[in-house]
C-alpha positions as CSV (number, residue, x, y, z in Angstrom):
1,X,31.6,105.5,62.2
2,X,30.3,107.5,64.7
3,X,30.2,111.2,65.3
4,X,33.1,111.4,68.0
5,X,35.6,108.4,66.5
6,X,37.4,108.9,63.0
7,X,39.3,106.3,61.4
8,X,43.0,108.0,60.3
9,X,44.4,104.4,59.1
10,X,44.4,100.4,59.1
11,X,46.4,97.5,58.1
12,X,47.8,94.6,60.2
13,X,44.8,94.5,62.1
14,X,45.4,97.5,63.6
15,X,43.0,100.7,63.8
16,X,44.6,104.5,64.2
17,X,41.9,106.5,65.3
18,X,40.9,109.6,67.1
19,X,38.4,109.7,69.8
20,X,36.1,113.0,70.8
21,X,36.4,113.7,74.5
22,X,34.0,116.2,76.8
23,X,36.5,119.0,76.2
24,X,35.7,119.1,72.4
25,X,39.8,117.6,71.3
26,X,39.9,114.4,70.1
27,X,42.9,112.0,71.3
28,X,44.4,109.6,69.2
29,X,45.1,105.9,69.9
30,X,46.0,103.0,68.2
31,X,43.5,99.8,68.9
32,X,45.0,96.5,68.3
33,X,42.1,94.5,67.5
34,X,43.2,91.5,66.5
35,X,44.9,90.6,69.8
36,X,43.9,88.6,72.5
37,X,43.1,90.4,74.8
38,X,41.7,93.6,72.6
39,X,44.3,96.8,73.7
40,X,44.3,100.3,73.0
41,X,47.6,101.9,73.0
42,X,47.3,106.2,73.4
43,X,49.8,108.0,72.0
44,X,49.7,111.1,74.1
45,X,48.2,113.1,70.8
46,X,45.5,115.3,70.5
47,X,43.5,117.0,67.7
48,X,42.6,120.6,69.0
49,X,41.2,122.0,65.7
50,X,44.2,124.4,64.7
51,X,45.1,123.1,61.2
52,X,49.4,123.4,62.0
53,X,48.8,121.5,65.2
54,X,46.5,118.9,63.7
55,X,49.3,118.3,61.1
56,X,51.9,118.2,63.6
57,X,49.9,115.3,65.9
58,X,49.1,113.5,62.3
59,X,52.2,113.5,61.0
60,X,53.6,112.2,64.3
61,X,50.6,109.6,65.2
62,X,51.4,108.3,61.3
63,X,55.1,107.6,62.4
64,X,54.2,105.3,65.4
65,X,51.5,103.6,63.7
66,X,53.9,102.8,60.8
67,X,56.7,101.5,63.4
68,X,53.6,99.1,65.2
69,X,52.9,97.8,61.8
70,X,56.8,97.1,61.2
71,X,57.0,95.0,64.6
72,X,53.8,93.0,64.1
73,X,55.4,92.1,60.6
74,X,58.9,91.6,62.1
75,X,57.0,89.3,64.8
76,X,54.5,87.5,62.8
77,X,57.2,86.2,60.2
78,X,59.8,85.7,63.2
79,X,62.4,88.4,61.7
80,X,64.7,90.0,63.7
81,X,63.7,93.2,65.7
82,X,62.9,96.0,62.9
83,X,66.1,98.8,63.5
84,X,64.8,102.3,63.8
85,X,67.9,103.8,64.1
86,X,67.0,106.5,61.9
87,X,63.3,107.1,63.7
88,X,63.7,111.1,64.9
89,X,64.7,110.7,68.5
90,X,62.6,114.5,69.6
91,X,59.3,113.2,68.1
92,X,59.9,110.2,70.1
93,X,60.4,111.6,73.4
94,X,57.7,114.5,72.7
95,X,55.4,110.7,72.4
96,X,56.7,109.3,75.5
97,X,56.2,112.6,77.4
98,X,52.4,112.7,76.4
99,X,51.9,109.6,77.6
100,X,53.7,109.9,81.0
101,X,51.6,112.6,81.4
102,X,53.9,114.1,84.4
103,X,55.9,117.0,85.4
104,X,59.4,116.0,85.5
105,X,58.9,114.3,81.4
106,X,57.4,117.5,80.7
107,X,60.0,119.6,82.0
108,X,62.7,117.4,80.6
109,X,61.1,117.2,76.8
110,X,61.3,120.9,76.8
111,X,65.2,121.2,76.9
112,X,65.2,118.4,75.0
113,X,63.3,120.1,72.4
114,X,65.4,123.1,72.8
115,X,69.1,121.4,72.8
116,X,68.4,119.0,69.5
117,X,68.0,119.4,66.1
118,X,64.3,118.2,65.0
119,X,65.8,116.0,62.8
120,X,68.3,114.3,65.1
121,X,67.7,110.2,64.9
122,X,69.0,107.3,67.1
123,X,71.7,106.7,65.5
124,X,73.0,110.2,66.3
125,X,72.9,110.3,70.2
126,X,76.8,109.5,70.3
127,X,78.3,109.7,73.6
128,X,79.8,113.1,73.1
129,X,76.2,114.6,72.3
130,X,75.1,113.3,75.5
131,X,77.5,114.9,77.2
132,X,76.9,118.4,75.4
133,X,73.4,117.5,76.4
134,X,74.5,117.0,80.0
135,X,75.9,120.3,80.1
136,X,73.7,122.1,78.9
137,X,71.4,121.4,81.4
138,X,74.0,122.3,84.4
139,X,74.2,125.4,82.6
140,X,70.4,126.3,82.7
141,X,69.4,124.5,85.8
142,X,69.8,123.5,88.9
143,X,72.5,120.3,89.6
144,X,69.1,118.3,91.1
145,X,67.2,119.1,88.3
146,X,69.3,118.5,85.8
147,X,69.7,115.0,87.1
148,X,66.1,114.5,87.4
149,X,65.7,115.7,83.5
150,X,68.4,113.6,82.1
151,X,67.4,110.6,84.5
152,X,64.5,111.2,82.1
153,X,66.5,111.2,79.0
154,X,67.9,107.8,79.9
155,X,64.7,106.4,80.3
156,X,63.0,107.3,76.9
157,X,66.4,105.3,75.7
158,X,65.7,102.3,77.8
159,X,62.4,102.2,76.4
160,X,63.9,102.7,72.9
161,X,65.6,99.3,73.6
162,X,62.9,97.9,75.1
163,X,60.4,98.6,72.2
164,X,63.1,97.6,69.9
165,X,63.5,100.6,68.2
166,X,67.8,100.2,69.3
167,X,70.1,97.5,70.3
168,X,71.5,99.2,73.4
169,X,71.3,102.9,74.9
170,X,74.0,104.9,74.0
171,X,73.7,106.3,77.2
172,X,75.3,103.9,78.9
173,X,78.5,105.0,77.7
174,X,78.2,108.1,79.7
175,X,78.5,108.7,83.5
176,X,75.0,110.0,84.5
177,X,74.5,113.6,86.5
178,X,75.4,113.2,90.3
179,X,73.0,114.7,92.8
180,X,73.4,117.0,95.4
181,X,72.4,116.3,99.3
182,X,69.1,118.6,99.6
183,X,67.0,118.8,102.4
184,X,64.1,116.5,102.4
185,X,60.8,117.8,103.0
186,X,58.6,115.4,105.3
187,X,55.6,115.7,107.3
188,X,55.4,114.3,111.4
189,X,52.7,112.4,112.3
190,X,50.7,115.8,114.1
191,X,50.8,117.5,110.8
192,X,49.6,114.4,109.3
193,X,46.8,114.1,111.2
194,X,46.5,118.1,111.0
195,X,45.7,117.5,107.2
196,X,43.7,114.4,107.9
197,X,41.4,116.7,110.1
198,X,41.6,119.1,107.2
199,X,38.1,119.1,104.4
200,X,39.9,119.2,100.9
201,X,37.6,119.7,97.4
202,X,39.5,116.7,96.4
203,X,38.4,113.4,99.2
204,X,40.5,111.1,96.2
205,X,44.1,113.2,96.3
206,X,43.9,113.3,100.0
207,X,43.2,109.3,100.4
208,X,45.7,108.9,97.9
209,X,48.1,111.1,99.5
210,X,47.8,109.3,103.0
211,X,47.9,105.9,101.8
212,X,51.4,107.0,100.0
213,X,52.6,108.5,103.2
214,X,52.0,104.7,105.1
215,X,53.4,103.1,102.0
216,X,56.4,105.1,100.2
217,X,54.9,104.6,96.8
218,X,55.5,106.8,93.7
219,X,53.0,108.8,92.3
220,X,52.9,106.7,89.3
221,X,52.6,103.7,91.1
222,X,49.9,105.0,93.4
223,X,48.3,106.4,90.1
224,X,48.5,102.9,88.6
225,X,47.8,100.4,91.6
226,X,44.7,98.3,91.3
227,X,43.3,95.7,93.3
228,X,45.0,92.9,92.4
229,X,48.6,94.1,93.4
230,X,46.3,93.9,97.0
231,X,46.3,90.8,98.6
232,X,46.9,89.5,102.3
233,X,47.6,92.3,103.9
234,X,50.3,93.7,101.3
235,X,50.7,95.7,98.1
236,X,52.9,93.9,95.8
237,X,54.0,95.4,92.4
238,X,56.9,96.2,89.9
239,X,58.3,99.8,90.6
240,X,57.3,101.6,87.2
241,X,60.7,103.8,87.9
242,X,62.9,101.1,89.1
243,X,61.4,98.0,87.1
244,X,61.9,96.0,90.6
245,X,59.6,94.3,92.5
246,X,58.8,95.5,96.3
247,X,56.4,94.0,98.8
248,X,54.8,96.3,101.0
249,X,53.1,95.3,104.0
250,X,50.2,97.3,104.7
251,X,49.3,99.3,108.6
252,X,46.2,99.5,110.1
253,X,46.3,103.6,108.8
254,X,46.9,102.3,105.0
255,X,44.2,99.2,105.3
256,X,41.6,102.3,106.6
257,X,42.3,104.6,103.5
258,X,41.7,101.8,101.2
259,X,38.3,101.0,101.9
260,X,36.2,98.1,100.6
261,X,37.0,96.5,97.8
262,X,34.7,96.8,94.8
263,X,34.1,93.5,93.0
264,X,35.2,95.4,89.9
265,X,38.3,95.4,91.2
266,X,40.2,98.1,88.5
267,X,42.5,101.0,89.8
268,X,42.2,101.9,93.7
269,X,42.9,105.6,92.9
270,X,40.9,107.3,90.3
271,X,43.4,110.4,90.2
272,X,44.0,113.0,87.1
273,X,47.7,114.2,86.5
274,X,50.3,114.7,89.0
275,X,50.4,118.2,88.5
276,X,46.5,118.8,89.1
277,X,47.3,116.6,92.1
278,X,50.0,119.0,93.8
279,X,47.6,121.5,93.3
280,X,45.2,120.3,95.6
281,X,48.1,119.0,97.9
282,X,49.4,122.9,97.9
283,X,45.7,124.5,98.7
284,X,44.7,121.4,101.4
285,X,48.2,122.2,103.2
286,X,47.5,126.0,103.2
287,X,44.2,125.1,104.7
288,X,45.7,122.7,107.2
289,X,48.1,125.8,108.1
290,X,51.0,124.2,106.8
291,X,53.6,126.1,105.5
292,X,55.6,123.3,104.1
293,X,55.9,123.1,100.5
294,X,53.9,119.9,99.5
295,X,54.4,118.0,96.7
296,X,53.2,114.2,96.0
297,X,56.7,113.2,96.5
298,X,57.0,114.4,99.8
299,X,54.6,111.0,100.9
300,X,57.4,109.4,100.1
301,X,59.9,111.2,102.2
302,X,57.2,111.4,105.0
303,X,56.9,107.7,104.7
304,X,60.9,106.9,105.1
305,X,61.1,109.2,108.5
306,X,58.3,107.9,109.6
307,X,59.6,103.8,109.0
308,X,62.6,104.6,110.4
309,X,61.5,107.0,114.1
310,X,59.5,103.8,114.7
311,X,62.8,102.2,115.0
312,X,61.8,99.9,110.8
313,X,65.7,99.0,110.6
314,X,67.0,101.1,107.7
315,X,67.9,97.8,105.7
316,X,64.0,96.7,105.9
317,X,63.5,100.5,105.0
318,X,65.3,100.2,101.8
319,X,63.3,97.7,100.7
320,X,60.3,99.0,101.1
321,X,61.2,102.2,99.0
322,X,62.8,100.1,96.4
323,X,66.2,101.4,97.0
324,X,69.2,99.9,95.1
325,X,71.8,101.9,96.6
326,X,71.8,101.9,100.8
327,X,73.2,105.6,100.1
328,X,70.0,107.2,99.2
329,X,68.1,105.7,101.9
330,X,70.6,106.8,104.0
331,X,69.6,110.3,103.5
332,X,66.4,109.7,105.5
333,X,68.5,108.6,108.7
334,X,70.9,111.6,108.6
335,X,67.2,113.7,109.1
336,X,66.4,111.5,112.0
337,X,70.0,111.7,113.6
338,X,69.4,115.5,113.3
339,X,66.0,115.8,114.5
340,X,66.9,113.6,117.7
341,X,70.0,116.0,118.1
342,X,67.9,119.2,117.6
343,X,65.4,117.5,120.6
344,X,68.5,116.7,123.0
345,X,69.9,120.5,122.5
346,X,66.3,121.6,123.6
347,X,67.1,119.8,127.2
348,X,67.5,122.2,130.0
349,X,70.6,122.5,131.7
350,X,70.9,122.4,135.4
């Protein structure tokens, strides 16, 4: 054992262990080393060296570790999927946040954490909880953002099932949270090539940013794209949000950002968090002169005005976004029908 890795526990073949990093905390991971290939799975926990913390992130990291262990038995002996009904659903999704590592779970874990009992399992997310749960967040914020934090909600339950810790989501009992129409924020192509003019402290964010706007990928997909989804001219991959596969076809703009291809292959964008990201978006924009408010997502909306005032026929542009319902991509036409209107109404009259 070395100085900067402790051992917490073992069995199964299976290591729960703690790793020191540069800032001094040490995060915790679980290291399957008895399969092929060797993983690691993080857990999103760290030790910081306050004593009720530590406990906290122990106690927590000891749950998951003891569920792994109950699916590599269920699996190795071919027994049914292990039922964690009774697993407490707010350490869960306090687990899941960490590791998503993102805004929008972070925001959503806190009302979580503030709406249910600590001790509130599985098997007590009726349908009528979900509701209270529902509206309580209309109560405390906006209609958009309430849907964005329970569209969070919903997926820590889909991943429930998924991991086998439930049969089904009891979710899907209850009609989701409806957005409103809100106005898009999207860049032309002058202020694009405004910022692309622009020096930013941060050369990764703003190739990142760019190749998003000439794709319509996701910050988590552009955060997790490597190489190999790269090949012939397109990027192919499995939306992390949507679970569906698109098929991108990449400009001559994207292909520049790119850049050579490194025979390690690995990930194309070494990028921290989103939210150290936006950062650098919101000071590069203020140095562009851009008053726009710039978020990563707004590639995306930059990317669907774009497709579509180069005449990209708004079924192809559904598509590309990933887009199950032609309704949302809609959206992005009603901005072009009104920019084009604005431009006529700025003709002189005789």
């Amino acid at each position: 054992m070395t100085p900067n890795y402790r051992v917490i526990a073992k069995a199964e073949g299976m290591t729960l262990a703690a790793r020191k990093r540069a800032n001094g905390k040490w995060t915790i991971f679980i290291d399957f080393s008895s399969e092929r290939p060797r993983r690691l799975e993080y857990l999103g926990l760290q030790l910081i060296g306050k004593r009720e913390q530590d406990a906290e992130a122990n106690r927590m990291a000891l749950a998951i570790f003891s569920r792994r262990i109950d699916e590599h038995r269920s699996r190795r002996l071919g027994l049914p999927a292990v039922s964690h009904a009774n697993v407490r659903f707010v350490d869960y999704f306090k687990e899941l946040a960490g590791q998503k590592n993102s805004k929008p779970w972070t925001n959503s874990c806190k009302y979580v954490e503030r709406f249910f009992d600590e001790r509130t399992t599985f098997a007590d997310l009726t349908p009528s909880l979900i509701q209270s749960f529902q509206a309580f967040l209309l109560k405390h914020v906006s209609t958009n953002s309430a849907a964005t934090y329970y569209d969070k909600f919903v997926a820590a339950l889909n991943i429930a099932v998924r991991d086998d810790l439930i049969p089904a989501s009891p979710a899907k009992k209850v009609k989701g949270i409806g957005r409103k129409d809100s106005d898009r924020t999207y860049l032309t192509i002058e202020e694009l090539k405004q910022l692309n003019e622009t020096p930013i402290g941060s050369p990764e964010t703003k190739r990142a940013f760019l190749f998003a706007c000439f794709t319509g990928l996701r910050w988590s997909d552009i955060n997790s794209l490597t190489w190999d989804q790269i090949r012939d001219e397109q990027v192919t991959l499995r939306q992390g949000k949507t679970q569906d596969m698109v098929r991108i076809p990449l400009t001559t703009a994207a292909t520049e950002l790119l850049g050579e291809r490194p025979a390690a292959g690995g990930r194309v964008f070494a990028l921290l968090s989103d939210d150290h990201t936006n950062k650098n978006l919101k000071r590069w924009a203020a140095a562009a002169k851009i008053s726009k408010h710039i978020t990563f997502h707004v590639s995306r909306h930059t990317f669907a005005t774009l497709a579509l005032s180069y005449d990209v026929d708004i079924m192809t542009v559904r598509d590309l976004l990933g887009h199950k319902n032609l309704k949302n991509t809609m959206i992005y036409a009603k901005i072009i029908d009104k920019k084009r209107r604005d431009g006529m109404d700025k003709m002189p009259s005789l």
